[in-house]
C-alpha positions as CSV (number, residue, x, y, z in Angstrom):
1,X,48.2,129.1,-45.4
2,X,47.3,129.5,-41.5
3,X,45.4,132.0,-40.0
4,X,46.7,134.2,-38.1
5,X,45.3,134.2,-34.1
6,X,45.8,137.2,-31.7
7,X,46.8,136.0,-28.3
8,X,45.5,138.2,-25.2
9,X,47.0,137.9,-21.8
10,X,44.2,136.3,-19.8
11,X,44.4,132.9,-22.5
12,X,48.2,133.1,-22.3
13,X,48.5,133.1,-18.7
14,X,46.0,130.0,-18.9
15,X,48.2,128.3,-21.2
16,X,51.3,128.9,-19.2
17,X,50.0,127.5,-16.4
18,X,49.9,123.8,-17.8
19,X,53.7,123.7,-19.0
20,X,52.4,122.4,-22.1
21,X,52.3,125.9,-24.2
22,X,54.0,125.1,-27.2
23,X,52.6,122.0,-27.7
24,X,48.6,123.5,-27.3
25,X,49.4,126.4,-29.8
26,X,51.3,124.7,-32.3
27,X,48.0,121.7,-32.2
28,X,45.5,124.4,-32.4
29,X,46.9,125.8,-36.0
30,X,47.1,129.4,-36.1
31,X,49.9,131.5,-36.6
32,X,50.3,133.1,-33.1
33,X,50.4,136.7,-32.7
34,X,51.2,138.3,-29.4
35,X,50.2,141.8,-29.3
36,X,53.4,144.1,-27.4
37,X,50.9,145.2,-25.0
38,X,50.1,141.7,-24.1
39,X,53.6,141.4,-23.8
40,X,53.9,143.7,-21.1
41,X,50.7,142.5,-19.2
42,X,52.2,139.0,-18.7
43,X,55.1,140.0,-16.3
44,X,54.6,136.8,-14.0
45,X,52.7,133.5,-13.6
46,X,52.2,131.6,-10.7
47,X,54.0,128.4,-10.1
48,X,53.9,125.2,-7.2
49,X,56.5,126.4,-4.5
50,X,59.1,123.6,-4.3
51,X,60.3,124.5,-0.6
52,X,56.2,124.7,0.7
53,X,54.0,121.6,-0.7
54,X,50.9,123.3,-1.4
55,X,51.6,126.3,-1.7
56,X,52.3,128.6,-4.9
57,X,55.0,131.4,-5.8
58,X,55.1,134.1,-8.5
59,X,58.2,133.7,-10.8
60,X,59.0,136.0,-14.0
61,X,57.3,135.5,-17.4
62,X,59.7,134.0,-20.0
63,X,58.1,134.4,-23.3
64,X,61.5,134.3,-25.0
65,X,61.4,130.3,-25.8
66,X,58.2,130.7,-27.8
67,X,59.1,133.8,-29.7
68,X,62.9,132.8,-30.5
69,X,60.9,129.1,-32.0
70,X,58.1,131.6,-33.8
71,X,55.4,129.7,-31.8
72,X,54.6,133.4,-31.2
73,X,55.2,136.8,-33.4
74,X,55.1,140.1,-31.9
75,X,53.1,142.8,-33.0
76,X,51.4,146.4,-32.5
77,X,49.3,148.5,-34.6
78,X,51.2,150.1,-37.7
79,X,48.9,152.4,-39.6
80,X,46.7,155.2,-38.1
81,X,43.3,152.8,-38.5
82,X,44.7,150.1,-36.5
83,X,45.4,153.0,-33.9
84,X,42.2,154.5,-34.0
85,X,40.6,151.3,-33.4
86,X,43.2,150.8,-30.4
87,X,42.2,154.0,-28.7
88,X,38.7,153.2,-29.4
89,X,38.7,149.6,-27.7
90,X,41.2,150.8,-24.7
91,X,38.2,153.2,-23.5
92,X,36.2,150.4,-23.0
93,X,38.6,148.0,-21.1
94,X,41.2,148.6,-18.3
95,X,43.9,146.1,-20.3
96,X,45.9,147.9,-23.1
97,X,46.6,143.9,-24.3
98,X,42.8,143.2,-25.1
99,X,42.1,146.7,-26.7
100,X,45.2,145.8,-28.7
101,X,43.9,142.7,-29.5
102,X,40.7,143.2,-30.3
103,X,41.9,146.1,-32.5
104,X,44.1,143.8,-34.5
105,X,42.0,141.2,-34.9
106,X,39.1,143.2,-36.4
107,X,41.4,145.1,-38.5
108,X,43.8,142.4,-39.9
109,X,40.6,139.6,-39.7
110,X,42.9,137.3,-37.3
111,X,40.7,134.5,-35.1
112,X,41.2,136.1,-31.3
113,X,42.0,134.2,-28.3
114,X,40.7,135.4,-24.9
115,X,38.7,134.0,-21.6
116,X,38.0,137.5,-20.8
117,X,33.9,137.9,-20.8
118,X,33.5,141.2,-22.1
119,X,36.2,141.1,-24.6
120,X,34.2,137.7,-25.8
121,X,31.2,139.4,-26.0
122,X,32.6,142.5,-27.7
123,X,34.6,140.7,-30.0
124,X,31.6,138.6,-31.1
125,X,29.6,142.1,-31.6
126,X,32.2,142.7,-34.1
127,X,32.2,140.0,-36.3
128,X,35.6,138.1,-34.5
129,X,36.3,134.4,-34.3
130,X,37.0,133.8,-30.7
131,X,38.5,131.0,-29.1
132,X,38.7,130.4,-25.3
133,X,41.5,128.6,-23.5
134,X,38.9,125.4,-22.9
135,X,38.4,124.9,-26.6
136,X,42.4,125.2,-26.9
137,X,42.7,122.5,-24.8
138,X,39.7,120.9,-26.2
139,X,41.8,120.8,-29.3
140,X,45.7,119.7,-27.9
141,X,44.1,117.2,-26.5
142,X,42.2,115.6,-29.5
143,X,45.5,116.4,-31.7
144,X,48.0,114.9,-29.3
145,X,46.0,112.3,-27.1
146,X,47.8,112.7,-23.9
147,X,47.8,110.4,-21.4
148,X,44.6,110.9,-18.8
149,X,46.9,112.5,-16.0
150,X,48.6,114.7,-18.4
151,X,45.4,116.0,-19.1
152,X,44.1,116.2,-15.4
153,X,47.5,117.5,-14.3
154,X,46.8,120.4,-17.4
155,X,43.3,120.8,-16.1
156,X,44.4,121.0,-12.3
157,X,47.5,123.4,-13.2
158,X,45.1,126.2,-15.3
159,X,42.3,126.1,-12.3
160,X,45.3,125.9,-9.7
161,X,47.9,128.5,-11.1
162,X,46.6,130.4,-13.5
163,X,43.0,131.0,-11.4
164,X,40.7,130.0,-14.2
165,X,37.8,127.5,-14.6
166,X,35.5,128.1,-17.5
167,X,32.2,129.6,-17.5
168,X,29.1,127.4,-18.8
169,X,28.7,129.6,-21.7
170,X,32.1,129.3,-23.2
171,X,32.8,126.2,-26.2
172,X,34.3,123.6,-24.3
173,X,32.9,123.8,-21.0
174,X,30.7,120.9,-20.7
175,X,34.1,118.7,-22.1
176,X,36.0,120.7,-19.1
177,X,33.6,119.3,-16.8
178,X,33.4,116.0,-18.3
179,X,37.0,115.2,-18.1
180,X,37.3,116.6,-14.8
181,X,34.5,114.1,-13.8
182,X,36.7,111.1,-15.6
183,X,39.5,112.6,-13.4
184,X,37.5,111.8,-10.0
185,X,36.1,108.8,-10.8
C-alpha cells in the first residue's frame, strides 16, 4: 500500500512548470493528495508566450487532467481535530493551502511536499516527512531516465516559469546544481 503525500501549492506550481507533472508524481510513489485550499491557491501558472520569444504569459490552472486520472485526490479537514490543527497552522502562515497541509499531514501521518522554507522547517518541528520539488525530480529522473535535454529543458522551465531554484539546504540541491553544470558544459 502507498503513502499518502500532501501536495502544497508552492511544489505544485514547480511541477507544473516542467509539463512533465504526471509523469514526476506518479515516479515518486505516493498517493497524491491536494488539499481544497491548495486548490484554490493555484489559479494560474506562467507559461512561454508564443507570439513574444522570450517572454512569458499567465494562463489558467487546469488541475482537472490529474484529478479526473487520480494522479491527485482532493481533500479538506473532516473532524474537528483536523480543524483545530488548521486554524492553528493558518495563524502562522499567510497561505490557507500550507496550514491545510501541514494540518493533514500531521494528523493523517501523510509524507508532505513543499519548497516553502518555513513550512519545511515547521513541518520538520513536527515530526513530518518532507519532500521538496528538487528531490521530486531527483526521483523522476532516476525512475524514468530522460533524455539530458528533457531534463535541462525541466530544470530551465521550474527556474524560468515557475520562479524557483533550490536553496543549498534542501535534499537535492547539490544534484540540481550538478546537472545544471552537465547542462553548460
Amino acid at each position: 500500500m502507498m503513502t499518502n503525500a500532501a501536495l502544497d501549492a508552492c511544489c505544485l506550481i514547480d511541477l507544473l512548470a516542467t509539463g512533465h507533472t504526471e509523469a514526476i508524481l506518479r515516479a515518486a510513489g505516493w498517493n497524491w493528495q491536494i488539499p481544497t485550499a491548495v486548490q484554490r491557491e493555484v489559479q494560474h501558472v506562467r507559461q512561454y508566450d508564443p507570439v513574444e520569444p522570450g517572454q512569458f504569459v499567465r494562463v489558467p490552472a487546469d488541475l482537472s487532467p490529474l484529478i479526473a486520472s487520480g494522479v491527485l485526490q482532493t481533500c479538506e479537514p473532516d473532524n474537528p481535530t483536523e480543524e483545530d490543527r488548521f486554524v492553528h497552522y493558518a495563524a502562522l502562515f499567510r497561505s490557507d493551502g500550507e496550514a491545510m497541509c501541514l494540518a493533514l499531514a500531521e494528523q493523517r501521518g501523510w509524507v508532505l511536499a513543499t519548497d516553502d522554507r518555513k513550512a519545511i522547517r515547521v513541518a520538520q518541528q513536527a515530526g513530518l516527512t518532507v519532500v521538496s520539488c528538487p528531490a521530486l525530480i531527483q526521483r523522476w529522473a532516476d525512475v524514468t531516465q530522460p533524455d539530458p535535454a528533457t531534463l535541462r529543458a525541466v530544470l530551465r522551465d521550474i527556474q524560468l516559469l515557475a520562479q524557483f531554484s533550490p536553496n543549498p539546504t534542501m535534499p537535492a540541491y547539490q544534484w540540481w546544481i550538478a546537472e545544471l553544470a552537465n547542462a553548460a558544459s
